[in-house]
C-alpha positions in Angstrom: 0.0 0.0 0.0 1.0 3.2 -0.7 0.5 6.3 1.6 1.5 10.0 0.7 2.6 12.1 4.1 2.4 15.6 4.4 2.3 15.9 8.4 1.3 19.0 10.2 5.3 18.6 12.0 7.1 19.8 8.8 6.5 22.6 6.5 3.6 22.5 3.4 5.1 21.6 0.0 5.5 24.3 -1.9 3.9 23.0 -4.3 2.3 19.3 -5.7 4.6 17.1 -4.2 4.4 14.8 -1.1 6.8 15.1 1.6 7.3 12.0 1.9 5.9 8.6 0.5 5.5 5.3 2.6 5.1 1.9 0.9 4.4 -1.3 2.6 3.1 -4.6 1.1 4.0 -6.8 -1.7 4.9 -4.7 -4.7 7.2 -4.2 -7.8 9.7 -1.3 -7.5 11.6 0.4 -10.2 14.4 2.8 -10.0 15.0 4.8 -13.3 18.2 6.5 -14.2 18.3 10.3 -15.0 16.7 11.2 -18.3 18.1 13.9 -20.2 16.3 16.1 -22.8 16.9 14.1 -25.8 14.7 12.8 -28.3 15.0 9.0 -29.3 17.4 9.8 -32.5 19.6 11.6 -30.4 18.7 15.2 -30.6 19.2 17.2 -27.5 16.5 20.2 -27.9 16.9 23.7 -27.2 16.3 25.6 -24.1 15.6 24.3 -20.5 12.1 24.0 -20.8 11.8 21.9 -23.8 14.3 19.6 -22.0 12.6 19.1 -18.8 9.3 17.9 -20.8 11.6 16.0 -22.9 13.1 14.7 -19.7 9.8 13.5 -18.0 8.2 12.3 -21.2 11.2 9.7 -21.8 11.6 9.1 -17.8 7.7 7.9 -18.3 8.5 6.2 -21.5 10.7 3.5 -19.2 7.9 3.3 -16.7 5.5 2.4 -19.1 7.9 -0.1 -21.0 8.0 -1.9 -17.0 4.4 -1.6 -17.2 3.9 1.2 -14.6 2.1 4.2 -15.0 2.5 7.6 -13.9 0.9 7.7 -10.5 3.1 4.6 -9.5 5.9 7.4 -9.5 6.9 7.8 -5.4 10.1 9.7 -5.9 11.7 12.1 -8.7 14.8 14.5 -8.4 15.3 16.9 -10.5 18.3 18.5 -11.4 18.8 21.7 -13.3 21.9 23.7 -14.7 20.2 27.0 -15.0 19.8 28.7 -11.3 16.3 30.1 -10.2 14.4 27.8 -12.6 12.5 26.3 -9.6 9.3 28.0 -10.5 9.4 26.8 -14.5 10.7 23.1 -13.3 7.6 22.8 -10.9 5.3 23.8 -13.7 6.3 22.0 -16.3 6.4 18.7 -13.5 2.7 19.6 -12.2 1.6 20.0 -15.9 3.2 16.4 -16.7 2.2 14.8 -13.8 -1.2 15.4 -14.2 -2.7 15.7 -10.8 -0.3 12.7 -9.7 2.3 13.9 -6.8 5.4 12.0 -5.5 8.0 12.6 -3.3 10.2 15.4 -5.4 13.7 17.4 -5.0 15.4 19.8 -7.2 18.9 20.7 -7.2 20.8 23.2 -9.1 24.2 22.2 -10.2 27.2 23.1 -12.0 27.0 20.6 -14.7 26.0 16.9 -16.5 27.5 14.7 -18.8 27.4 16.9 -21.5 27.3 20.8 -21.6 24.2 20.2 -23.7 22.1 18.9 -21.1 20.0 21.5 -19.2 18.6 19.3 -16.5 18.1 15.4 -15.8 15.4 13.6 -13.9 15.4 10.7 -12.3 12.9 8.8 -10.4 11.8 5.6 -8.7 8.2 3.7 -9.1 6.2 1.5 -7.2 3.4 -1.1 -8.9 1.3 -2.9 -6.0 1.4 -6.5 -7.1 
């Protein structure tokens, strides 16, 4: 089972996330390495925003090749070259979540793999057997 925790002891989200997520019972769990924003023929698109919806849309692409769906998503973190792009980042995740929430942190950093990249996601699921 899973239970989303926002208890009165810590501060609101800022936004739709969940502080925190607890999961108990018999269940399948995935863990899903940081997506980047590039498309499946290897283009790496332009500007951050572009890249964070590219980045969600291929981090649900592996959930749904497991066979999970995008409430089964617990966790994400989200991690962005470009500082003060909080606000856009939890748009563009509340818009492709679509009323789901999870467990969620974004981090600015100095860099990725690649200069290219803007931002990476990365994110683990849970599917109740």
């Amino acid at each position: 089972m899973i239970q989303r925790l926002n208890p009165d002891t810590v501060p609101k989200p800022a936004s739709a996330y969940d502080q925190a997520i607890l999961h108990t019972g018999n269940a399948r769990r995935l863990v899903i390495s940081g997506q980047v924003g590039m498309t499946t023929d290897g283009k790496v698109l332009d500007g951050l925003e572009a890249q964070l919806r590219q980045c969600w849309l291929n981090l649900f692409a592996v959930m749904k090749a497991a066979g999970f769906e995008k409430r089964c998503l617990v966790k994400s973190v989200i991690y962005v070259t470009q500082p003060g792009q909080i606000a856009l980042s939890r748009r563009i995740r509340d818009e492709m979540m679509e009323g789901h929430t999870s467990a969620s942190t974004y981090l600015e950093i100095a860099g990725l793999a690649s200069p290219q990249f803007l931002c990476e996601i990365e994110g683990e699921a849970v599917l109740e057997a």
